[in-house]
C-alpha positions in Angstrom: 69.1 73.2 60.6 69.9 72.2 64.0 70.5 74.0 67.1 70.1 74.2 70.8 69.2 76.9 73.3 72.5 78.5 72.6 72.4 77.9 69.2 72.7 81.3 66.8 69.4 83.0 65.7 67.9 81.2 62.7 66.9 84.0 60.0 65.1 81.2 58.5 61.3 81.6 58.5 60.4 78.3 59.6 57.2 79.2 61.0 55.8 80.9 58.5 57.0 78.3 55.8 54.8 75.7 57.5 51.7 77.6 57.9 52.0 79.2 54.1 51.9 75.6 53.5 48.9 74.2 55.5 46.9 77.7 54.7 46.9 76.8 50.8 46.6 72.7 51.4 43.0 71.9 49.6 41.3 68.7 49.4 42.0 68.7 45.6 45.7 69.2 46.6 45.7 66.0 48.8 47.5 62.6 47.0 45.0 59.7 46.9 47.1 58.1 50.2 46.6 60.9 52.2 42.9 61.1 51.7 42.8 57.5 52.3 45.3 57.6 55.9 43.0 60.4 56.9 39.8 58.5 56.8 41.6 55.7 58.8 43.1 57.8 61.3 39.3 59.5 61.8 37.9 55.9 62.2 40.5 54.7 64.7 40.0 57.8 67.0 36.4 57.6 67.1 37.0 53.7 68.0 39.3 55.0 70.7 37.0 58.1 72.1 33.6 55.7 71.4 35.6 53.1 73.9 37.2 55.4 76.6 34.0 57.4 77.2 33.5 54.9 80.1 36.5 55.5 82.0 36.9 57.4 84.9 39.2 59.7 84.0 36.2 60.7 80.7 33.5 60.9 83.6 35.6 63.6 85.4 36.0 65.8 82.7 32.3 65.2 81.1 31.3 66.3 85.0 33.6 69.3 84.7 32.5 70.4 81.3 28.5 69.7 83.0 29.6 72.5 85.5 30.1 75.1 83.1 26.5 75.6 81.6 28.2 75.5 78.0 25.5 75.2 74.9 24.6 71.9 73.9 26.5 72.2 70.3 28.3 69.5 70.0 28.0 65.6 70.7 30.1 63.8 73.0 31.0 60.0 71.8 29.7 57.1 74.2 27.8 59.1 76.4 24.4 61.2 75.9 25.9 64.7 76.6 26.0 67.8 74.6 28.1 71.1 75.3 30.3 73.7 73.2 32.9 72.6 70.7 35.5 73.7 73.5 33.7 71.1 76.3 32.9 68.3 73.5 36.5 68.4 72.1 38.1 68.1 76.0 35.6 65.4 76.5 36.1 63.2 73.3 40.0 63.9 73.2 40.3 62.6 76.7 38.3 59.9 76.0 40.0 59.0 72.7 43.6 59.0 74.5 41.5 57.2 77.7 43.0 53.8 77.5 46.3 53.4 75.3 44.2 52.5 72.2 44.7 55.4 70.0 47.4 56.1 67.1 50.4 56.8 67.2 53.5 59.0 65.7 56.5 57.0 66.1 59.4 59.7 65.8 57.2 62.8 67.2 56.2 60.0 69.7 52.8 61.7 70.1 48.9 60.4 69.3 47.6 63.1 67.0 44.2 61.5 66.7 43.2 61.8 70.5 44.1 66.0 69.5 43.1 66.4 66.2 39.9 64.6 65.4 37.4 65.4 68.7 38.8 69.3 67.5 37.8 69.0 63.9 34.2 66.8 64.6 33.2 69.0 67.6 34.0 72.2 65.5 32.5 71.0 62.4 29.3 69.9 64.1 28.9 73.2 66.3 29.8 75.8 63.7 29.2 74.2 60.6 28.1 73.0 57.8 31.5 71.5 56.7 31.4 68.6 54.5 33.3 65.2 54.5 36.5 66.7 51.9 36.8 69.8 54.5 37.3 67.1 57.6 39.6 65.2 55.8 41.7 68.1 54.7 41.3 69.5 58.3 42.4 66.1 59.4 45.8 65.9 56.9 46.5 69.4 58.1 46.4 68.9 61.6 48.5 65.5 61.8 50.6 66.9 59.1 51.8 70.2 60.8 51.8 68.4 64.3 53.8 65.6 63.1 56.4 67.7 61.7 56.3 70.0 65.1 57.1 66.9 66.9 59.9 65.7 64.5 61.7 68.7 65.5 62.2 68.5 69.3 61.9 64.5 69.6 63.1 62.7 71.4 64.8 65.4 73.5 61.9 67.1 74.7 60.3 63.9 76.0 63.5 63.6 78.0 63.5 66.6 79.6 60.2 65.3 80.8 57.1 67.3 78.6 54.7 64.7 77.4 54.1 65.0 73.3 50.8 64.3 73.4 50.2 67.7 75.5 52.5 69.9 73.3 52.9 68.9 69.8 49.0 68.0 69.8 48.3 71.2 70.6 49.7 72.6 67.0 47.9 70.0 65.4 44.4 70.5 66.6 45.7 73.9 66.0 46.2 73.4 62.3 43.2 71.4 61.8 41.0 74.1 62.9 42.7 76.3 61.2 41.8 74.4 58.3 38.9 74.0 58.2 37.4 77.4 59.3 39.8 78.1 56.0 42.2 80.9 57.8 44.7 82.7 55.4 48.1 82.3 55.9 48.6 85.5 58.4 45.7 84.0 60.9 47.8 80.6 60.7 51.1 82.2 61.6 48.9 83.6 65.2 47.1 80.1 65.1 50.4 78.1 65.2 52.0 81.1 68.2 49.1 80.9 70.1 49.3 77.0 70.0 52.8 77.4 71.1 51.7 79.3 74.2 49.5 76.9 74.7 51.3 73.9 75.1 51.7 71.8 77.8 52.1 68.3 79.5 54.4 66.5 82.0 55.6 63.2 81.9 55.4 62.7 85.4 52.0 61.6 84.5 52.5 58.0 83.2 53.7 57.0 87.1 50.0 57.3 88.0 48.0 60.2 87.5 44.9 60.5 85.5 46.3 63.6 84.2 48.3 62.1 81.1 45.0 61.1 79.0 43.3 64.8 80.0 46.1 66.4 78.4 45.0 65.4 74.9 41.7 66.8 75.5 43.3 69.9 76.5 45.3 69.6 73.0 42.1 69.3 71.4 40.6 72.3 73.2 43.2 74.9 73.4 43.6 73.9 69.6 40.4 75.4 68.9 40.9 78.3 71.2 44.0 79.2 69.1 42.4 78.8 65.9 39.2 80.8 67.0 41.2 84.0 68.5 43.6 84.1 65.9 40.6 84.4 63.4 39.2 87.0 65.7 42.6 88.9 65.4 44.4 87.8 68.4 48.2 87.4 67.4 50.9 84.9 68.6 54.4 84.4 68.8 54.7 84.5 65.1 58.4 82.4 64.9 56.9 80.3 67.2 59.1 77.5 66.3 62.2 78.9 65.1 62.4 81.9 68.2 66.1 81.4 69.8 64.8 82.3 73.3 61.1 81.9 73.9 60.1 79.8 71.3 58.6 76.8 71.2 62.0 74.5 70.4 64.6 76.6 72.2 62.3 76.5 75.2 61.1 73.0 75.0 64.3 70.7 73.8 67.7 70.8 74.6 68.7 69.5 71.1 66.3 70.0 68.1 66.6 70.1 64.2 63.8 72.6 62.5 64.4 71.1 59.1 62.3 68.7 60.2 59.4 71.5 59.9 59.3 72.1 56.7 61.6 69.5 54.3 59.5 68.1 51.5 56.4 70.0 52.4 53.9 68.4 49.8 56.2 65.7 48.6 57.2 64.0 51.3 53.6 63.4 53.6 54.4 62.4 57.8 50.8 61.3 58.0 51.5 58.0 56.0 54.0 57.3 59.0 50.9 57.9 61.3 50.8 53.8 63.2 47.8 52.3 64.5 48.3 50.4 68.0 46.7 46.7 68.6 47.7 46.4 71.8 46.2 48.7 75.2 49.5 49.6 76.2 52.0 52.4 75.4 53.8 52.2 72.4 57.0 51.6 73.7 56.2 48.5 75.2 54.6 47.4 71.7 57.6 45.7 70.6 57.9 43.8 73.5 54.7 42.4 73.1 55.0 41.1 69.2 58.3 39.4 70.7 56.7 37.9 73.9 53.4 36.5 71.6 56.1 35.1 69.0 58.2 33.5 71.9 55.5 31.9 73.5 53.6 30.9 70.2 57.2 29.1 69.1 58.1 27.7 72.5 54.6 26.4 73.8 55.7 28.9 76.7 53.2 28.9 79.8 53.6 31.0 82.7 54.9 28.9 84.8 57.4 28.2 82.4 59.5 31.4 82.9 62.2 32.1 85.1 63.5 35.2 83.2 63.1 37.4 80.7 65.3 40.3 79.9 64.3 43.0 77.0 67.3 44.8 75.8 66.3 48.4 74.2 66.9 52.2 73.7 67.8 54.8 76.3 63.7 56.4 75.6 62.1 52.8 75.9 63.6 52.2 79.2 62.6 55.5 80.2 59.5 55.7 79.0 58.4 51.9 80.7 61.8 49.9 81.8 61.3 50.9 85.3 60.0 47.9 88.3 56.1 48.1 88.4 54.7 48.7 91.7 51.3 49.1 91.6 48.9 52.1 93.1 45.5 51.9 91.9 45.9 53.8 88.9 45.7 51.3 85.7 47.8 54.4 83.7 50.7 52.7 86.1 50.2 49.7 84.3 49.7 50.8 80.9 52.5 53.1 80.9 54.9 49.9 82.5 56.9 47.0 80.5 57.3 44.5 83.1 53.7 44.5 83.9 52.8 44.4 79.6 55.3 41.4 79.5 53.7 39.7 82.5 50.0 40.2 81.3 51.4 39.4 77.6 52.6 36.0 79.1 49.3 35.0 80.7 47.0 36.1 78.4 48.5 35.4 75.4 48.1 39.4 74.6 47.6 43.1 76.2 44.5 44.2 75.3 41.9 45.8 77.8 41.3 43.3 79.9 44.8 42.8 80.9 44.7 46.1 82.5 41.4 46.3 84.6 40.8 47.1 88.4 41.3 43.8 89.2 44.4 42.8 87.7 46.4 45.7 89.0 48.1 44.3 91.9 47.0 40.4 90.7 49.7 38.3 92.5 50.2 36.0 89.5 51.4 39.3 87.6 53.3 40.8 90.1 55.2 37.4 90.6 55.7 37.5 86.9 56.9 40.7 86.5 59.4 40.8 88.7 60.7 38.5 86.5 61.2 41.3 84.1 64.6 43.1 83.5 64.7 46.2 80.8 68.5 47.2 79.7 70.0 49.3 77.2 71.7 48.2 74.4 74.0 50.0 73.1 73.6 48.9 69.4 69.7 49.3 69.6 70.2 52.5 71.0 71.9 53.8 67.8 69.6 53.0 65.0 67.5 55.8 63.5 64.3 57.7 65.2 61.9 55.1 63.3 63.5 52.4 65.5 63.8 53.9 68.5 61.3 51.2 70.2 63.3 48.2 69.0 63.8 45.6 71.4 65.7 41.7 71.3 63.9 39.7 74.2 65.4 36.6 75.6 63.0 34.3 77.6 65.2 31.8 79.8 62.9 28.8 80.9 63.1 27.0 84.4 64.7 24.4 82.5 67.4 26.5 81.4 66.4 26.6 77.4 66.8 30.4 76.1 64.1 31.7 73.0 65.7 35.3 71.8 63.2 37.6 69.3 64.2 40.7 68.1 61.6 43.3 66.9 62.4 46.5 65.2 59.1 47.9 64.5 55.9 46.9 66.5 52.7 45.7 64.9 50.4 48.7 63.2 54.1 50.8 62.8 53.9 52.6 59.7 56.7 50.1 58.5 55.1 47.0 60.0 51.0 47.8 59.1 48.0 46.3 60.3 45.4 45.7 57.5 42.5 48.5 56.9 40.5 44.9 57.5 42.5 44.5 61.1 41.9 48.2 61.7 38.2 48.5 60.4 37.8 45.7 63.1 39.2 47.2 65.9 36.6 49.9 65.6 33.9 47.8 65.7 35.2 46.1 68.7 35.6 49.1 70.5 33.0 50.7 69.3 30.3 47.8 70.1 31.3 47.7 73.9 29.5 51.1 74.4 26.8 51.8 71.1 24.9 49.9 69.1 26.2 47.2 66.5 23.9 49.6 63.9 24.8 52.6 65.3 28.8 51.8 64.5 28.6 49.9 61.2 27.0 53.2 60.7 29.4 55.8 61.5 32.1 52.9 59.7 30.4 53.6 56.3 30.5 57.4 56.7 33.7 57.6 57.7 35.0 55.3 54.9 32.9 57.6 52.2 33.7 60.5 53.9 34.7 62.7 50.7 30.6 62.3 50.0 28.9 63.1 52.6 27.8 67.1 52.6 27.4 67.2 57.0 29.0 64.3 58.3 29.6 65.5 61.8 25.9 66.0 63.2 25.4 62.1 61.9 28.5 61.0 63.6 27.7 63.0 67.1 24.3 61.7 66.6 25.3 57.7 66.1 28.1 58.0 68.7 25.3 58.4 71.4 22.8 55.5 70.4 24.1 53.5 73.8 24.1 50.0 73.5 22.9 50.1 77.6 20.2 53.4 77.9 21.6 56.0 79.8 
């Protein structure tokens, strides 16, 4: 079921198909996979959030939050602060979206963990007991109704210029909350319109602004704000989705399919297409980086070496990154940029974190480099399917005149191109060790991976994520 803003009315309840879905989804319910992606998607966000704490952009909302006298409930991650689930969630989901680290939703193009786990942790750890097989569940709900959200108005609503991560996150912390406080399937339908309403996030952002990594604590906060009222009997747009004028689709997206929504509800599971990023960078400028590393692994290329390299792609990768880098103090410029990932992937052999600290920003050696950058379309990249819509072919021409071509459909940690649970288990630990204590993260790693078994995981979690490697 496609349509448009001046598409007929659909007399299809797509709305309340989805939340009559995710209202009866039980742990018992959940395939073997599922439980499994879930725990891994928990562990990578808490990686992310653990890492990010120490960013600007984390301090200014942890000092907002501090303003508001809220209750020390909850735990934020990588810093020894307490406040409400509402603070805690705005915090950690800022923080877990803080530096380009966190997972990611290919075709929705949208990070649900940044959204849905701070919601479901802080919630669970203010307002609980919930055990380890309610997060979970909470956790499959959430990325499995936001997913499937996002599916229906991507790519066009990214290119009208609303950021994903701001709206479709928004249904899934929704969802997840909704989950777990266990809301019948009339409180989801409200959950899911107030979620709607709710929604929010420019694309403008990525260009500099601080802005683009608050707006999945927002997602995460204004998840559990929908959940909470609609439990107290506050009611939303109830064909949220599926409303010809007004609704979340028709309003968002100039083109959008809602079968998308609800096709093979139980069968078919969007979460196991949930990627995991090994790179601090965007995700479409992922590809370009597996290409780079094998082009300069197979040439011997240095640096100095290169006197051009040109990265033909889709229509959303050279909108979302293709454009010159310039840079203005704001290290979301550079993450958000593929002729500044290309240049730091050349020198350093990778773009991880430290290819996009203070001091690299306006390095001359990268600036030089990049410049020597050119993003096109390609016409026959541009007309493969929504799970290659990041594909890339790079050609590197050296001084000498010798061309090296790679061509990469899906980027490393793509649900179609995985990392290992090894690779990813890893990862954590790296990111978690630069802020709390070796113990303290081997730790939360063995809850999270025997999550099913633990009876109040969330207080132990909120409690280990504070045990700073450096006192506070």
């Amino acid at each position: 079921m496609t349509g448009t803003i001046d598409s007929e009315v659909s007399t299809r309840p797509v709305t309340r198909e989805l939340a009559t879905f995710a209202a009866g989804l039980r742990y018992e319910s959940l395939p073997p996979e599922v439980v499994a992606m879930a725990k891994r998607c928990v562990l990578d966000s808490l990686g992310c959030g653990i890492y990010g704490s120490a960013t600007p952009w984390a301090d200014a909302v942890a000092r907002t939050v501090g303003q508001l006298g809220q209750a020390p409930a909850a735990s934020g991650w990588g810093r020894v602060v307490r406040a409400d689930a509402l603070g805690t969630a705005m915090i950690n989901g800022t923080a877990a979206q803080g530096y380009e680290l966190d997972d990611c939703h290919d075709q929705s193009m949208s990070h649900y963990g940044a959204g849905v786990v701070p919601a479901v942790i802080a919630v669970a750890e203010a307002m609980g007991p919930f055990d380890g097989k309610q997060l979970i569940t909470a956790v499959a709900a959430g990325y499995e109704v936001g997913t499937r959200v996002g599916n229906t108005v991507s790519p066009s609503a990214f290119h009208r210029g609303f950021h994903p991560c701001g709206l479709t996150s928004t249904f899934a912390a929704a969802a997840a909350v909704a989950t777990l406080l266990e809301l019948d399937t009339e409180q989801y339908i409200n959950t899911l319109g107030l979620a709607g309403s709710q929604a929010a996030g420019l694309m403008a952002a990525q260009f500099g602004a601080m802005a683009k990594r608050f707006h999945s604590g927002k997602a995460a906060q204004n998840g559990i704000i929908a959940a909470l009222a609609a439990r107290e009997g506050l009611t939303g747009v109830r064909d949220v989705l599926e409303a010809p004028y007004g609704g979340f689709c028709s309003t968002y997206s100039a083109e959008y399919d809602l079968d998308y929504a609800t096709t093979g509800l139980g069968e078919h599971w969007e979460i196991l297409r949930n990627g995991f990023k090994q790179y601090s960078s965007l995700a479409s400028s992922q590809t370009s980086v597996d290409a780079l590393r094998a082009i300069r692994a197979r040439g011997g290329i240095k640096p100095g070496d290169v006197e051009h390299v040109k990265v033909e792609t889709t229509e959303m990768v050279y909108v979302h990154c293709g454009w010159p880098y310039v840079p203005n103090g704001e290290t979301i410029a550079a993450q958000m940029n593929l002729p500044y990932t290309a240049a730091v992937t050349l020198i350093d052999g990778t773009a991880f974190i430290d290819g996009y600290t203070d001091d690299r920003l306006a390095d001359p050696q990268i600036l030089e480099l990049a410049g020597r950058v050119e993003v096109v379309v390609a016409p026959d990249l541009d007309a493969l399917g929504k799970d290659e819509m990041r594909a890339v072919r790079v050609t590197l021409t050296t001084k000498s005149g010798e061309q090296l071509t790679e061509s990469v459909l899906y980027r490393s940690g793509h649900w179609k191109n995985p990392i290992s649970d090894e690779d990813l288990a890893a990862k954590f630990r790296n990111l978690a060790t630069r802020v709390i204590t070796d113990e303290a993260a081997q730790k939360i790693q063995q809850i999270v991976l025997d999550l099913e078994n633990h009876q109040a995981p969330s207080p132990e979690i909120g409690a280990l994520a504070q045990k700073m490697r450096v006192a506070a």
